[in-house]
MIBA-974229 format. One line per field, with one value per residue: residue in three letters; chain; x, y, z of N, C-alpha, C, CB in turn; residue number from 1. Coordinates in pm, 1 decimal. Each point is the difference from the previous one (the first is absolute). Glycine has a CB too. Layout:
marvex c(ALA  ...)
kolse c(A  ...)
n_c1 c(X  ...)
n_c2 c(Y  ...)
n_c3 c(Z  ...)
ca_c1 c(X  ...)
ca_c2 c(Y  ...)
ca_c3 c(Z  ...)
c_c1 c(X  ...)
c_c2 c(Y  ...)
c_c3 c(Z  ...)
cb_c1 c(X  ...)
cb_c2 c(Y  ...)
cb_c3 c(Z  ...)
bavo c(NUM  ...)
//
This chain:
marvex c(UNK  UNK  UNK  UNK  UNK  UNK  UNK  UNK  UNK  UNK  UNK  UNK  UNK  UNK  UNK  UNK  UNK  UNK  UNK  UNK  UNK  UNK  UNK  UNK  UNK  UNK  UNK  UNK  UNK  UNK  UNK  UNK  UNK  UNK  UNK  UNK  UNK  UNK  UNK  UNK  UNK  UNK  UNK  UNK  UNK  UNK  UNK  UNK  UNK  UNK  UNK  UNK  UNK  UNK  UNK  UNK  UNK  UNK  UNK  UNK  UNK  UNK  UNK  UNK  UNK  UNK  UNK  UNK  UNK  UNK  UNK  UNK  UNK  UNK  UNK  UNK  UNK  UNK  UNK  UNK  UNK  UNK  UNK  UNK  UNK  UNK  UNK  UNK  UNK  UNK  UNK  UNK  UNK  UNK  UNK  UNK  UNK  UNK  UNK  UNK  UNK  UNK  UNK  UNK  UNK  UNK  UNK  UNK  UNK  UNK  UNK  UNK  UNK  UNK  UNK  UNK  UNK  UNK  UNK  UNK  UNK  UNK  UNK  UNK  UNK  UNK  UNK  UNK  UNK  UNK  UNK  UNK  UNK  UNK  UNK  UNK  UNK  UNK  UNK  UNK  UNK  UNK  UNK  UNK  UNK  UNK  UNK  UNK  UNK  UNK)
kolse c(A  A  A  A  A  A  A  A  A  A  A  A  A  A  A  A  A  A  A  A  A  A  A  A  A  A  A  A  A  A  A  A  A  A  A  A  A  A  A  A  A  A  A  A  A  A  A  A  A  A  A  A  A  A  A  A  A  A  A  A  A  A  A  A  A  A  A  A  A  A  A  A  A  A  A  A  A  A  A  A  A  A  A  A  A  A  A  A  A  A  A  A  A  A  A  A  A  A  A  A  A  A  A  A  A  A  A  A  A  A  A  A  A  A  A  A  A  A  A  A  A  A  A  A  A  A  A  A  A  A  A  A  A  A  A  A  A  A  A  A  A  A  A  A  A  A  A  A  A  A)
n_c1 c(-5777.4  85.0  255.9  -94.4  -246.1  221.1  146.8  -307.1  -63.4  288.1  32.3  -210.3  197.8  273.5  -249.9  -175.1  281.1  108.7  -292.9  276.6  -9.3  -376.7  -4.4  223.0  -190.4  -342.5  35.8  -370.4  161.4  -311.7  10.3  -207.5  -182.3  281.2  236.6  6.9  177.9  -155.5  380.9  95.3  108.6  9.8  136.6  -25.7  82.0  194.2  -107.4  -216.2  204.7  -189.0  -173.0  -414.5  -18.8  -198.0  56.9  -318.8  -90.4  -73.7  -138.0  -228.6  231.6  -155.9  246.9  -5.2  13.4  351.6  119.8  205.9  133.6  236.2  267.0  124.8  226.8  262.4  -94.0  91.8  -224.6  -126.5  13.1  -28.5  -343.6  -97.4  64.7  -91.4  -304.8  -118.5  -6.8  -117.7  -289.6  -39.3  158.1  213.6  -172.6  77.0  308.8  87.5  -240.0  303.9  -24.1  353.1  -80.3  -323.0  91.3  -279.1  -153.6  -316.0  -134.2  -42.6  -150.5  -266.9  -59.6  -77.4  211.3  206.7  224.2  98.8  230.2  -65.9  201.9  249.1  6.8  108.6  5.3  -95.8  288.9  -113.5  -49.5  -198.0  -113.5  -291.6  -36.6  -240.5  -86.9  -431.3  188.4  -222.5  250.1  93.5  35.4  319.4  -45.5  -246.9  99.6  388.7  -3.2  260.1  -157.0  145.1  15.5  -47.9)
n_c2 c(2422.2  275.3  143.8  32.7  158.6  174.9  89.8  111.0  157.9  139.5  53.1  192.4  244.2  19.7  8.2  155.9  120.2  -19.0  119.4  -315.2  -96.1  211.1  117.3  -248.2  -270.4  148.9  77.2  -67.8  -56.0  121.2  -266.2  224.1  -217.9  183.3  -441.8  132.8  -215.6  204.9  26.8  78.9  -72.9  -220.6  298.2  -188.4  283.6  -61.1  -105.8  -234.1  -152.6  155.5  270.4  -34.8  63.8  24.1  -146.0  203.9  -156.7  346.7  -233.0  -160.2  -208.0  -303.6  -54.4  -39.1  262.0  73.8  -375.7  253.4  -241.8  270.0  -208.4  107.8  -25.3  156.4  242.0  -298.0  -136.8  302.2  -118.0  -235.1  56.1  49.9  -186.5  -148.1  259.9  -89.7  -257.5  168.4  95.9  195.4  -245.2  124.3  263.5  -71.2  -175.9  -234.6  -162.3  84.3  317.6  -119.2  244.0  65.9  158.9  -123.0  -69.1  287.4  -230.6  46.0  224.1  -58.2  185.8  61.9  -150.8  85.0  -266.9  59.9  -179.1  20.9  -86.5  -80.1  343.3  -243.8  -42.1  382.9  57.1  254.0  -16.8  -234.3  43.9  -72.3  -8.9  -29.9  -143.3  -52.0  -268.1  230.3  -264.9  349.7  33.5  113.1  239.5  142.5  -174.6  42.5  268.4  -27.8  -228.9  303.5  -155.0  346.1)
n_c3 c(5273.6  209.0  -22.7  -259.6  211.2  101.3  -386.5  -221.5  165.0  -76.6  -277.8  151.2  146.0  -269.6  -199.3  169.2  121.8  -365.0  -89.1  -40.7  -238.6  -68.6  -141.8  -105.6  -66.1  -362.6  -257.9  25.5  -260.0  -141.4  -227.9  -77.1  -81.9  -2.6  39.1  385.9  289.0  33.9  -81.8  -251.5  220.7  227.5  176.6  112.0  259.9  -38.7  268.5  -239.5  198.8  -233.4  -148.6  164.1  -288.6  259.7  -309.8  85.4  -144.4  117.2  -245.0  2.9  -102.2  -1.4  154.9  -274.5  -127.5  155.6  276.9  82.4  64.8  88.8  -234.0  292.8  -206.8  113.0  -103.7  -131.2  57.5  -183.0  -331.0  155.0  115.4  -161.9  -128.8  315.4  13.3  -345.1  157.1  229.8  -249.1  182.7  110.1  55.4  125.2  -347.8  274.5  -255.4  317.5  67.9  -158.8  196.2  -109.8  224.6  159.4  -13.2  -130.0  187.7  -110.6  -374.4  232.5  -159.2  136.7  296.1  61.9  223.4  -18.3  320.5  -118.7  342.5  -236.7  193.8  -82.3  186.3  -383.0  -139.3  -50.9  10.7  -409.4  -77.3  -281.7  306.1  -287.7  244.7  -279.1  42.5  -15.6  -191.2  -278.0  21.7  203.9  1.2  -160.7  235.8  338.3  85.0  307.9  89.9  272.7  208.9  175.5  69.3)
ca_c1 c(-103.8  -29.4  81.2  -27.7  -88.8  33.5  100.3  -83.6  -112.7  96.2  7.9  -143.4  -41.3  103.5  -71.3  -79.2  -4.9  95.9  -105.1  50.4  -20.5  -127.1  -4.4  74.1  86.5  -123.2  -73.0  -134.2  23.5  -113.2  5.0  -128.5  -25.0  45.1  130.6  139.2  5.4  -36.8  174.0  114.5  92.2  -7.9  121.4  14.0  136.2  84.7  -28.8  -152.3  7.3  -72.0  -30.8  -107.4  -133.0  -184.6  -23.1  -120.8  -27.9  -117.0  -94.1  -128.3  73.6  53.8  142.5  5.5  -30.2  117.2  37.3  170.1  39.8  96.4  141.2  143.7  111.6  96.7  -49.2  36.2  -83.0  -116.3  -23.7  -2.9  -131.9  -81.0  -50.2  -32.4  -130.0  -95.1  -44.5  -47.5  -167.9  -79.9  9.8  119.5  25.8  78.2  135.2  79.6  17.0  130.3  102.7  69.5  61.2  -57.3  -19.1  -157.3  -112.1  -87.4  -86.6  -111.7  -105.8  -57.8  -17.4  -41.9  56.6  117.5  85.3  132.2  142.7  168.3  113.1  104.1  134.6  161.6  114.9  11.3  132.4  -12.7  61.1  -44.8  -113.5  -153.5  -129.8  -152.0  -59.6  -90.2  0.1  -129.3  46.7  19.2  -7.2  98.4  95.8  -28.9  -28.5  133.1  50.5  137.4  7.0  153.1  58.9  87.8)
ca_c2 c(58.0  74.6  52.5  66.0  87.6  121.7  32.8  71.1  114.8  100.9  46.6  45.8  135.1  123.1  77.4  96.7  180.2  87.3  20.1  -76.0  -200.8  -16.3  71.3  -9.5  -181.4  17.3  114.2  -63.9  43.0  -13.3  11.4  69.3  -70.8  87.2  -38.5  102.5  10.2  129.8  -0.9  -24.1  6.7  -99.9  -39.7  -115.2  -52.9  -85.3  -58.6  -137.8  -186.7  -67.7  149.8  -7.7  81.7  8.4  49.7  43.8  62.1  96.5  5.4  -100.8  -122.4  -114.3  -47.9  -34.5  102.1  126.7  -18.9  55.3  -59.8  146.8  -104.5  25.1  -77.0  87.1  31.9  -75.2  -167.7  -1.1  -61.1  -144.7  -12.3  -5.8  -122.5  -155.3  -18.6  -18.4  -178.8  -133.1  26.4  70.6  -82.2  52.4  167.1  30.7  -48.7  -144.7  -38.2  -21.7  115.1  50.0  144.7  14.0  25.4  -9.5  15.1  -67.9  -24.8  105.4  55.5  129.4  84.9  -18.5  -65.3  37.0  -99.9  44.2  -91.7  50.0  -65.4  25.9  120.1  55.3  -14.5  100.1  123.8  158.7  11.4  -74.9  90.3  -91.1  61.9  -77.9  38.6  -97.3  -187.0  -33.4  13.1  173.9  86.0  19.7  123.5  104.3  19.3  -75.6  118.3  -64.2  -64.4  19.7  35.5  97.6)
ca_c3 c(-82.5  9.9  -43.6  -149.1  -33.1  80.1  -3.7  -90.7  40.5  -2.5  -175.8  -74.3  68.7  -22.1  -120.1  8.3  71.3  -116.3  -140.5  -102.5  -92.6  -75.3  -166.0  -67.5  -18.6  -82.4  -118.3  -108.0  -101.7  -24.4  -193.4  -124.6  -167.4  -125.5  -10.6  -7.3  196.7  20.0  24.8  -40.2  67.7  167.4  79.9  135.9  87.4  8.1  113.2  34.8  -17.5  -147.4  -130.7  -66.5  -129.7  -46.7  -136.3  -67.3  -178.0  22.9  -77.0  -29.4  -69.8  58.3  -0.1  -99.1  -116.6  1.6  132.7  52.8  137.4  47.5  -35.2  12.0  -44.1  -73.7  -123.3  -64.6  -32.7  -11.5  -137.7  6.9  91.1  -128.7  -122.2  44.8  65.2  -109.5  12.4  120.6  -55.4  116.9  99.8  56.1  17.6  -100.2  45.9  -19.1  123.1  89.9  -69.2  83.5  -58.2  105.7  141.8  52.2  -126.5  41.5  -56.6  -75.3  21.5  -129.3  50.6  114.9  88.9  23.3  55.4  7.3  64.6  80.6  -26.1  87.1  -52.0  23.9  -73.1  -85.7  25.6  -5.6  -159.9  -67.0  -104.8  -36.6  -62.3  47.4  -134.8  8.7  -106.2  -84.6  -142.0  -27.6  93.7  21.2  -24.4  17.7  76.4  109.7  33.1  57.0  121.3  56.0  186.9  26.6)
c_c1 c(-44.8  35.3  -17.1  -109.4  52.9  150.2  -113.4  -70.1  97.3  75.8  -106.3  -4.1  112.4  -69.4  -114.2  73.4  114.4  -72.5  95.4  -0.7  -183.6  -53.9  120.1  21.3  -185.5  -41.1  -115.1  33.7  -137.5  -6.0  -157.1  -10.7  47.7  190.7  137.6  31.9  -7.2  169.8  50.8  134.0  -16.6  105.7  -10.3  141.8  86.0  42.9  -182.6  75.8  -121.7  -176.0  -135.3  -64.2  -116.2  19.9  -162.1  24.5  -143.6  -124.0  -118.8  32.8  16.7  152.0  68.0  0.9  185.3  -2.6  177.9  30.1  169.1  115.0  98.0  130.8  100.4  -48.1  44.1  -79.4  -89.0  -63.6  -6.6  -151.8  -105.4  -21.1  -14.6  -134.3  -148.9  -68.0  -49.6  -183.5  -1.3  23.7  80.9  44.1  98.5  182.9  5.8  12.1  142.9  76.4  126.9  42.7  -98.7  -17.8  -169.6  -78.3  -187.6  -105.2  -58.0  -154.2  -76.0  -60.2  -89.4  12.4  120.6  86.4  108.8  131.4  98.4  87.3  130.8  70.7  75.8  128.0  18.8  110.0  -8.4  115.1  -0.2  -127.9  -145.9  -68.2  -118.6  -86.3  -154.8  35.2  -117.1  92.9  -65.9  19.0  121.9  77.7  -47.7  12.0  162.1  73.5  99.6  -14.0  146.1  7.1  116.3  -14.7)
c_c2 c(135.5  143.7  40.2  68.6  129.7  80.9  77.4  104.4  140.6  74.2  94.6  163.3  80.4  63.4  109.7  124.1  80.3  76.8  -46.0  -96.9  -29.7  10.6  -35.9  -152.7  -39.9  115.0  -99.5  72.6  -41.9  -37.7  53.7  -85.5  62.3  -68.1  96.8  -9.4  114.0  97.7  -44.7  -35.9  -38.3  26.4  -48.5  31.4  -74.6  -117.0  -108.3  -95.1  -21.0  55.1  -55.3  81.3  -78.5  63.8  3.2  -18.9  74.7  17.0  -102.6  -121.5  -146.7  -60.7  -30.5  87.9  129.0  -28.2  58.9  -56.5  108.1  -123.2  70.9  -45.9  119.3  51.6  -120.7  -95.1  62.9  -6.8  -135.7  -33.2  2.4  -84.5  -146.4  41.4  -7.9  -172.5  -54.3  11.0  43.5  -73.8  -0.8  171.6  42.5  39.1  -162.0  -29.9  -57.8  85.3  49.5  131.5  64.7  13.5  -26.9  0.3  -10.4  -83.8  106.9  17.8  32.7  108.9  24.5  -69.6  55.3  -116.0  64.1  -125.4  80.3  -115.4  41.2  92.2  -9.0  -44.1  103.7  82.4  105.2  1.8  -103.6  41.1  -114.8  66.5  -122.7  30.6  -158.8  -110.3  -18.0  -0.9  168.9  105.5  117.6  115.7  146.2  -30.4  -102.0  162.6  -42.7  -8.0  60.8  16.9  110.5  -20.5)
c_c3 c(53.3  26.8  -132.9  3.4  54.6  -97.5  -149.3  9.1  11.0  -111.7  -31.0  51.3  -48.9  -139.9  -27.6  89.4  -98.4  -144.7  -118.8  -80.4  8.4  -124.6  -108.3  -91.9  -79.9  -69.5  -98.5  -108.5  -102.4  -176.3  -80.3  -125.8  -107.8  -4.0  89.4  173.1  8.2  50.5  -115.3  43.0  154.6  57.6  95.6  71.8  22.3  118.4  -4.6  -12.3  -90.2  -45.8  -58.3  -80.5  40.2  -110.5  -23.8  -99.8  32.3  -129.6  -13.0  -113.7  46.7  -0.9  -74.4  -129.8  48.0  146.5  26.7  112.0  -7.0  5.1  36.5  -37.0  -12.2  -103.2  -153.8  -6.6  -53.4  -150.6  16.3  117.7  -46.7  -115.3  61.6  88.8  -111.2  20.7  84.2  -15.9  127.0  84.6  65.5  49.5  -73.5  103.4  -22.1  164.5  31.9  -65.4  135.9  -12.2  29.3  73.8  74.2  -35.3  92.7  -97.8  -135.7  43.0  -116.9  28.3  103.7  102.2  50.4  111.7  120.1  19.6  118.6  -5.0  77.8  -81.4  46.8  -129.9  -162.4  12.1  -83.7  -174.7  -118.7  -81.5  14.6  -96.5  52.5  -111.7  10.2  -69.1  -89.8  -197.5  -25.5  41.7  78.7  -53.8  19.5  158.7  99.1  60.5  53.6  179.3  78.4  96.5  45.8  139.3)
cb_c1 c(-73.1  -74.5  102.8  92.0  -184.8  -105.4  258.6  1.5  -188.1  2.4  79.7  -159.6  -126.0  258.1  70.9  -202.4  -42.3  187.8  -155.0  52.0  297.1  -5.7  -107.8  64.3  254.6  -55.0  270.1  -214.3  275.7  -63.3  189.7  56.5  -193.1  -216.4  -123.7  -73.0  144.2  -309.4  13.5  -126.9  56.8  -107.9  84.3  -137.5  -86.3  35.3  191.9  -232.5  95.7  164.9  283.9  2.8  143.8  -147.5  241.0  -73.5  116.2  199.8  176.1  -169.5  108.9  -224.9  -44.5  -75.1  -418.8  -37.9  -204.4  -3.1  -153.8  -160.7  -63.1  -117.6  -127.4  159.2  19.6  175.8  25.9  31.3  111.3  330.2  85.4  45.9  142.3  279.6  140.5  163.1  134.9  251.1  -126.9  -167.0  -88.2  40.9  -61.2  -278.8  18.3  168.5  -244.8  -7.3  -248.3  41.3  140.1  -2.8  217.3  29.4  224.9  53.5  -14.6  140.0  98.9  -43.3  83.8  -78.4  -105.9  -106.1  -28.7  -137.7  23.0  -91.7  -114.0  9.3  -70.3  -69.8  -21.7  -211.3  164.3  -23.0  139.5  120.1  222.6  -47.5  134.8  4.4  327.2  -150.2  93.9  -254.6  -9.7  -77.6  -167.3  -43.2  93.1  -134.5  -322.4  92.8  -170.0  164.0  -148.6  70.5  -34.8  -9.9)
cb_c2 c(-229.6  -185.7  -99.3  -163.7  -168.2  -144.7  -190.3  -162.0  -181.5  -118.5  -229.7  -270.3  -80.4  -121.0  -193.5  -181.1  -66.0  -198.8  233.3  82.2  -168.3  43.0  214.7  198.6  -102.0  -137.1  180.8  -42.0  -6.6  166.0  -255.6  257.5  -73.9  292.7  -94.5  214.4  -161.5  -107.4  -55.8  101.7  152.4  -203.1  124.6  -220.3  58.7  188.1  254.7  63.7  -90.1  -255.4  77.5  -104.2  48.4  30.7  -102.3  134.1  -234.1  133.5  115.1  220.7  183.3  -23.2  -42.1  -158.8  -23.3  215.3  -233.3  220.3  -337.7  244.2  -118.4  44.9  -209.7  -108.8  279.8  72.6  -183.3  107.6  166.8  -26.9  81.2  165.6  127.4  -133.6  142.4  200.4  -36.2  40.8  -176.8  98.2  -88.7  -214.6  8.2  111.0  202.9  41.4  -31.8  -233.4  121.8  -199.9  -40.6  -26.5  187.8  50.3  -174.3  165.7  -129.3  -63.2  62.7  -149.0  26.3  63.5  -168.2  264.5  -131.0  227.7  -114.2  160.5  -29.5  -212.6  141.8  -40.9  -268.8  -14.5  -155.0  104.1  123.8  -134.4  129.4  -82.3  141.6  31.4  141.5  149.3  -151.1  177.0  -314.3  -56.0  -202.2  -207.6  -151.0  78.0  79.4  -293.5  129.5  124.0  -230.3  69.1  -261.1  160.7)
cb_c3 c(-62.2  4.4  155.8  -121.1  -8.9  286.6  161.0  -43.7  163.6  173.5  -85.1  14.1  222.4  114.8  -31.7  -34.5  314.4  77.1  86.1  94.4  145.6  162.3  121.6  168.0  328.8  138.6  -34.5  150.0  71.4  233.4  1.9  54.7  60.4  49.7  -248.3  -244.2  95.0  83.0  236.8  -83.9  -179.8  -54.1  -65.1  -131.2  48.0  -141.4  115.5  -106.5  262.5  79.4  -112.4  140.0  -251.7  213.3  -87.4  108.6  -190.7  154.6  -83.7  48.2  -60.6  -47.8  121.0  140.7  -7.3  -207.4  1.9  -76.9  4.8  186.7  -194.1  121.5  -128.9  63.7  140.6  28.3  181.1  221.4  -119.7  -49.8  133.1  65.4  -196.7  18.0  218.4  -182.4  -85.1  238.5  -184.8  -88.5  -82.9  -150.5  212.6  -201.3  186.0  -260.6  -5.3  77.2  -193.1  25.5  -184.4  -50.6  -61.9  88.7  -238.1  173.1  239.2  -192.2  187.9  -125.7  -172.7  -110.5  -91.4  -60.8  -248.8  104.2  -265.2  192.2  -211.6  129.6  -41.5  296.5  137.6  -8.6  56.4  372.4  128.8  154.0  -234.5  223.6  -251.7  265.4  -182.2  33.5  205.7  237.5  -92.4  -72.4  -2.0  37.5  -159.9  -232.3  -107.9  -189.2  17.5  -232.3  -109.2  -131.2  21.7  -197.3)
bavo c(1  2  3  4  5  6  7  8  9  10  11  12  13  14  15  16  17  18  19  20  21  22  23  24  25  26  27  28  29  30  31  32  33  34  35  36  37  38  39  40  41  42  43  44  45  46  47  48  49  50  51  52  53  54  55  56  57  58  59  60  61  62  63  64  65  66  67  68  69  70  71  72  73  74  75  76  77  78  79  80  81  82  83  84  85  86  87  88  89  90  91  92  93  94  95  96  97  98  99  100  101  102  103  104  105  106  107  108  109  110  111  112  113  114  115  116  117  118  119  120  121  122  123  124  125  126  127  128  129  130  131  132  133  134  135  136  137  138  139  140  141  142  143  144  145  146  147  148  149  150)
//
């Protein structure tokens, strides 16, 4: 055990004396009552093991009226997510529970609140097409952008 701590701490200090994969392996992302993130666009290193959003909402809206939460999938799945997340409801943060086509999702926020997920990226790949986008029924076609590992 005290081998793995030491072996960790040591990860921590290279990262800091390099100033590397910190900034690169977290991003916030801020949403509004006007339906909108403040991005469009997320890149992630290719070197994170694993990749945290903070999702704000900067507006005053309840969870229920204009809440957002932040969905990661292939681009391809992400219609289908969407229409099985309509059925799952709020109670489900409008994601179908055990969806596999779902890399990551957070919780629905409303306003003045803020969530986050860290999740595992080592299995994301470079040129592969993500999109991230809000599940709130409607929301999806104004408020999604492209997720990419470089």
């Amino acid at each position: 055990m005290k081998f793995s701590m030491k072996v960790f701490v040591l990860s921590l200090a290279a990262c800091a004396a390099t100033g590397a994969q910190a900034a690169d392996c977290e991003v916030t992302v801020d949403s509004n009552d006007k339906m909108r993130y403040d991005t469009d666009r997320i890149e992630m290193d290719a070197s994170c093991e694993e990749f945290t959003v903070k999702l704000t909402h900067s507006g005053s809206m309840a969870e229920n009226v204009m809440g957002h939460n932040w969905v990661l999938t292939l681009n391809e799945d992400m219609q289908g997510v969407v229409q099985d997340g309509m059925s799952a409801g709020l109670e489900n943060n409008y994601v179908k529970p055990g969806d596999e086509r779902v890399i990551a999702h957070t919780e629905i926020i409303g306003g003045g609140e803020e969530t986050s997920i860290t999740f595992d990226a080592s299995g994301l790949e470079q040129g592969a097409n993500y999109q991230f986008f809000c599940s709130f029924p409607g929301h999806s076609s104004l408020m999604k952008g492209e997720f990419v590992v470089k």
